[in-house]
C-alpha positions in Angstrom: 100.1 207.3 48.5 97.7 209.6 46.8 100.5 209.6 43.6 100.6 205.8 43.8 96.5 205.5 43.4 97.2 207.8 40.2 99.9 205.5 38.9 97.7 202.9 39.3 94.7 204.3 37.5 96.5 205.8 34.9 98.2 202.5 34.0 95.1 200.4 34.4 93.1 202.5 32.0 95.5 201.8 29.4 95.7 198.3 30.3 91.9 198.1 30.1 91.9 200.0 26.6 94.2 197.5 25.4 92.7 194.5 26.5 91.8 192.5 22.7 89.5 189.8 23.9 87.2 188.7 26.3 89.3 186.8 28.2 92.2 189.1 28.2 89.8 191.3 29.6 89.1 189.6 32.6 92.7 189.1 33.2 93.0 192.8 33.7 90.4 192.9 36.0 91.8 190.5 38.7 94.6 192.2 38.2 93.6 195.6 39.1 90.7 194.7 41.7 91.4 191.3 42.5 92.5 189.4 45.8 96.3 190.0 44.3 95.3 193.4 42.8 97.0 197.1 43.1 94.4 198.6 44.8 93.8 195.4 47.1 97.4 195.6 48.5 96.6 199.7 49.2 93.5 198.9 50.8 95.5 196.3 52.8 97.7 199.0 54.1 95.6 201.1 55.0 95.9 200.5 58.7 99.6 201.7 58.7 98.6 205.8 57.9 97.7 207.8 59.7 94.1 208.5 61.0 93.5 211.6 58.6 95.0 210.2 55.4 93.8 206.6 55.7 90.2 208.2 55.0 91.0 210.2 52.1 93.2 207.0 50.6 90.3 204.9 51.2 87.8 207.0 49.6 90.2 207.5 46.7 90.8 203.9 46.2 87.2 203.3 46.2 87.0 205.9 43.9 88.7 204.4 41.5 87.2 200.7 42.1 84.7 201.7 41.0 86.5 203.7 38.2 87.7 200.3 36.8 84.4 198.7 37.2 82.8 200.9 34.6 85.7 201.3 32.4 86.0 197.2 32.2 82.4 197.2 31.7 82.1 199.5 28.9 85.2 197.8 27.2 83.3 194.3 27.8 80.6 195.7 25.3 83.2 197.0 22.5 84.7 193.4 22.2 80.9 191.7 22.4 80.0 193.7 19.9 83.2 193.9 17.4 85.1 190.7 15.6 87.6 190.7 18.4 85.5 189.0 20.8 85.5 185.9 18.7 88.6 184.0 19.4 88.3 181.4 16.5 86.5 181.9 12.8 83.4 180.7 12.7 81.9 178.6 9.8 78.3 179.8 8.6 78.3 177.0 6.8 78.2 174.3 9.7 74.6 173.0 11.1 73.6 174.8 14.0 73.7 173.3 17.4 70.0 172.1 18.1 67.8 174.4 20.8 67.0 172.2 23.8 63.0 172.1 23.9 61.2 171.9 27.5 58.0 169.6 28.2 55.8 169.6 30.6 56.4 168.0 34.2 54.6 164.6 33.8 52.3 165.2 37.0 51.4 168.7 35.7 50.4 166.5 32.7 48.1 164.1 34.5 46.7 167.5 35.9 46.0 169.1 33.1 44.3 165.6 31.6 42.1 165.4 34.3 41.3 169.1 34.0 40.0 168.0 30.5 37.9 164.9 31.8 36.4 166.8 34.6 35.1 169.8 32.9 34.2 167.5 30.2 31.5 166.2 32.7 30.5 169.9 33.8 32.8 170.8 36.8 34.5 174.3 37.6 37.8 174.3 38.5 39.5 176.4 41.1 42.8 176.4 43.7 43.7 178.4 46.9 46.5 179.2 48.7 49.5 176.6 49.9 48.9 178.0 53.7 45.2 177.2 55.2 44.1 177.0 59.3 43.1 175.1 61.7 39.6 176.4 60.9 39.4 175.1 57.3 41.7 172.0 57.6 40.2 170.5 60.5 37.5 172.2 62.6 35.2 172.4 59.7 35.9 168.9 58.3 34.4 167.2 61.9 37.9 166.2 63.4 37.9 165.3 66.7 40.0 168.2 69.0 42.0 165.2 69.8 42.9 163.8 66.4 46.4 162.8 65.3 46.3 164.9 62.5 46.2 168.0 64.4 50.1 167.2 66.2 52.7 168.0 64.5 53.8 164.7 63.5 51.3 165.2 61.0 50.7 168.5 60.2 53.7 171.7 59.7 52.0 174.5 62.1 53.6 177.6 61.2 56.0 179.3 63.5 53.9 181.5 65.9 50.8 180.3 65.8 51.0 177.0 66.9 49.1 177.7 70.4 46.7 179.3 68.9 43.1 177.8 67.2 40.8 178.7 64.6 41.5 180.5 62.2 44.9 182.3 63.8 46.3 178.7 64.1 47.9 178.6 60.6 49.1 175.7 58.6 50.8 174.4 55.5 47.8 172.3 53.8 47.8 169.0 55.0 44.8 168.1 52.5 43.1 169.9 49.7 39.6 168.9 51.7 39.7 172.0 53.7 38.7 174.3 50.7 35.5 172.1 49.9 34.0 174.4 53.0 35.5 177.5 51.7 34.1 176.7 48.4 30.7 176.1 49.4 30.7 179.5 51.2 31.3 181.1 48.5 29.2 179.6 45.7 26.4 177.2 47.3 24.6 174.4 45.9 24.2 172.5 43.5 27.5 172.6 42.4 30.4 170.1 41.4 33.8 171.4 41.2 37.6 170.3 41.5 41.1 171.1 43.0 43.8 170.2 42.3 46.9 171.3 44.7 49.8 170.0 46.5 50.1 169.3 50.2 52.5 168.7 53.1 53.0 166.0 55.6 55.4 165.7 58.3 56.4 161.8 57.5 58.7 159.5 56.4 59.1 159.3 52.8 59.3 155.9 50.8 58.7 154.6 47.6 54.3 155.3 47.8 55.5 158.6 49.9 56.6 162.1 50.1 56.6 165.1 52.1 55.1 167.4 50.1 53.1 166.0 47.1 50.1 166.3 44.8 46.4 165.8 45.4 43.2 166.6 43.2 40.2 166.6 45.0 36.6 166.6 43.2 32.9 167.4 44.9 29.3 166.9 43.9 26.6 168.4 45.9 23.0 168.0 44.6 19.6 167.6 46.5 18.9 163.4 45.3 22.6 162.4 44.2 22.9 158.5 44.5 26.4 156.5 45.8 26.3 155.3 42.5 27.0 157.8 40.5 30.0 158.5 42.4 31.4 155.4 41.5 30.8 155.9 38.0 31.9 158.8 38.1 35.4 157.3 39.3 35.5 155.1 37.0 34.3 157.0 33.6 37.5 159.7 34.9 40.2 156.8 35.0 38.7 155.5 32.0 39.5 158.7 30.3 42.7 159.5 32.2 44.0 156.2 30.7 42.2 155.4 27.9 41.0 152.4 29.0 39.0 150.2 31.0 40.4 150.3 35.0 39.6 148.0 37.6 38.4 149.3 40.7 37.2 148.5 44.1 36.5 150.2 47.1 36.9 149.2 50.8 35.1 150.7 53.6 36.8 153.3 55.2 36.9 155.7 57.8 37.1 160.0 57.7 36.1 162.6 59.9 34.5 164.4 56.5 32.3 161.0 55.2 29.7 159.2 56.1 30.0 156.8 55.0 33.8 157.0 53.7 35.6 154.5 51.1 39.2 153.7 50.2 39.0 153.6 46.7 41.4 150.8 44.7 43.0 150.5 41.1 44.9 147.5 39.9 48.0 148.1 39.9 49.3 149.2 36.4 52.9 148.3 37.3 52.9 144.9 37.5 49.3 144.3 36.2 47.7 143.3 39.6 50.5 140.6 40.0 52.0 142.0 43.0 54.9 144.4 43.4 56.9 146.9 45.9 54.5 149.6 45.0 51.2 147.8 45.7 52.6 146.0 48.8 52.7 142.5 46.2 48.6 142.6 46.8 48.4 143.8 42.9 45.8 146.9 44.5 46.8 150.5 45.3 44.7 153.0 46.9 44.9 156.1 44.8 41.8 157.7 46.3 39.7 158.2 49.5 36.5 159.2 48.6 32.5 159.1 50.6 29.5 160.6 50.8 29.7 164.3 52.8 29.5 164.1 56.4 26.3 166.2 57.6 28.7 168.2 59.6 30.7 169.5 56.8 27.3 170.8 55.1 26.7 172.7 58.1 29.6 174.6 58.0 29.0 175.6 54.5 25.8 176.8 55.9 23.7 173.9 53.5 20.6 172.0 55.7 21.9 168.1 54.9 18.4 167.4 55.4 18.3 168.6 51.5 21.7 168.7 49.9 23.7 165.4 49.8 26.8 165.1 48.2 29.8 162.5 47.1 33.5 163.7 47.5 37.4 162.2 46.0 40.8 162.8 46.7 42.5 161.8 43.5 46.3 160.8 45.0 47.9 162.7 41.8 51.4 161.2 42.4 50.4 157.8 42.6 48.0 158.1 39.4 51.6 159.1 37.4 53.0 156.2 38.8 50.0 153.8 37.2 50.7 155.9 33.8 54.1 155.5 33.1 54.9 152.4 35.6 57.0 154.3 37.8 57.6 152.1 40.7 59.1 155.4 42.8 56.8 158.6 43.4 60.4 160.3 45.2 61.5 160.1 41.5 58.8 162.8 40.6 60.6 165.2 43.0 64.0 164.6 42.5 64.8 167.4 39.3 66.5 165.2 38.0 67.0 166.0 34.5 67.9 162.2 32.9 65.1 160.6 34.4 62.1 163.9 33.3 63.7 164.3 29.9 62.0 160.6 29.3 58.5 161.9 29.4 59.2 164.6 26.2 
């Protein structure tokens, strides 16, 4: 057996020396160490020595595996490199084929815009991690211990930790809200800051909804800051965002983290307020909650809200692409699929 394994490396050495192309190349090498290969079969047989030889053949015929492996490699870089790897002429003289050029994902786009608009109004911008707690995304936003958002049909609790609280009870973000506190902690007021991110929840996805999707949150807090400038504030960003003049409205609405809390409207941009799937044929969709900061929130950043106030946004980042490009599908955004990105180049 051991004169067979020499056989077979002597004769595949040549046959890798000879090998002229690329392809010829990789011929030999199913071949030799292939499913059908020489040393395959051996291996195959191995079972049929005896105890004390079928070690020493298999070590050989690993051996020269491994032999081969090298051998074809180094022969792999000959032909690359020589005028034998090319198995047709090629004409200098013909145009080149044209380098396919990336752009940017059309939500990182919307990001990066409203990067521009916010810190053209004086805002810092920061981002945390993808995993928060229990601590941060509900305990220090005043959510009741009982509040749907806590269950898992809302929120993904990560393996482990899901009987615990606080700050071992770990979570995938279900809002960016949660690092308004952590924020706070850190650098006080006055301040004004945003944050953009995505975020997960455990639902069903639609046409409005995913899974896991993009939010960009923004937050004023001053000592004397009116519910007005808020809304202008709103309103001069979408102004900017689209370059023109956006209807808005807000309705009164209800979170644990404002008092009092708003659901903040645009016209809808894809059928121009006439009614459609995406807007529910109303010719409104929320893109934003929004409100002034609950007192109990400013406690947990440690600020008295007997003397800082503050007015708060969730920008839905998805939904404001939608109203850019008239997209009546956010699941479209998410798909990767290359025909229908390459039309925002």
């Amino acid at each position: 057996m051991h004169s067979r394994l020499e056989e077979i490396r002597e004769n595949g050495l040549l046959r890798i020396a000879n090998a002229e192309s690329v392809e010829a190349l990789q011929n030999v090498r199913r071949e030799l160490t292939g499913k059908k290969g020489a040393l395959t079969d051996v291996l195959k047989n191995l079972g049929k020595l005896e105890p004390e030889m079928r070690k020493s053949v298999g070590m050989k015929a690993n051996e020269i595996k491994n032999f081969f492996a090298e051998k074809i490699s180094e022969r792999e870089e000959e032909l690359v490199a020589s005028k034998s790897a090319v198995d047709e002429k090629i004409d200098l003289t013909l145009p080149g084929t044209p380098i396919k050029s990336g752009a940017l994902h059309p939500i990182t786009q919307m990001c990066y815009d409203l990067n521009d608009a916010f810190l053209s109004l004086g805002f810092e911008i920061f981002s945390e991690n993808d995993i928060s707690s229990e601590k941060y995304a509900f305990d220090n936003l005043n959510f009741p211990a009982d509040h749907p958002a806590r269950q898992m049909m809302d929120t993904y609790w990560i393996e482990g930790t899901e009987n615990k609280n606080g700050t071992d009870r770990l979570c995938l973000r279900p809002h960016l809200t949660g690092a308004s506190v952590r924020r706070l902690l850190e650098v006080g007021a006055p301040t004004r800051f945003v944050y953009p991110g995505r975020v997960y929840r455990n639902e069903n996805t639609d046409a409005r909804h995913e899974r896991a999707f993009f939010q960009y949150e923004a937050l004023i807090v001053d000592k004397d800051l009116s519910f007005s400038s808020g809304k202008v504030m709103i309103e001069t960003i979408l102004e900017k965002v689209f370059g023109r003049k956006i209807n808005v409205r807000m309705r009164e609405g209800f979170f644990p983290f404002t008092e009092p809390g708003y659901e903040i409207d645009m016209e809808c941009l894809v059928c121009g307020g006439k009614g459609c799937r995406v807007c529910n044929q109303n010719g409104w969709i929320e893109v934003m909650p929004g409100g002034v900061i609950h007192p109990n929130v400013l406690r947990a950043a440690n600020l008295d809200p007997d003397v800082w106030t503050g007015f708060y946004t969730n920008i839905g980042l998805d939904r404001l692409v939608m109203m850019r490009y008239g997209v009546d599908d956010v699941r479209l955004f998410h798909s990767a699929d290359l025909r229908f990105l390459e039309q925002f180049k």
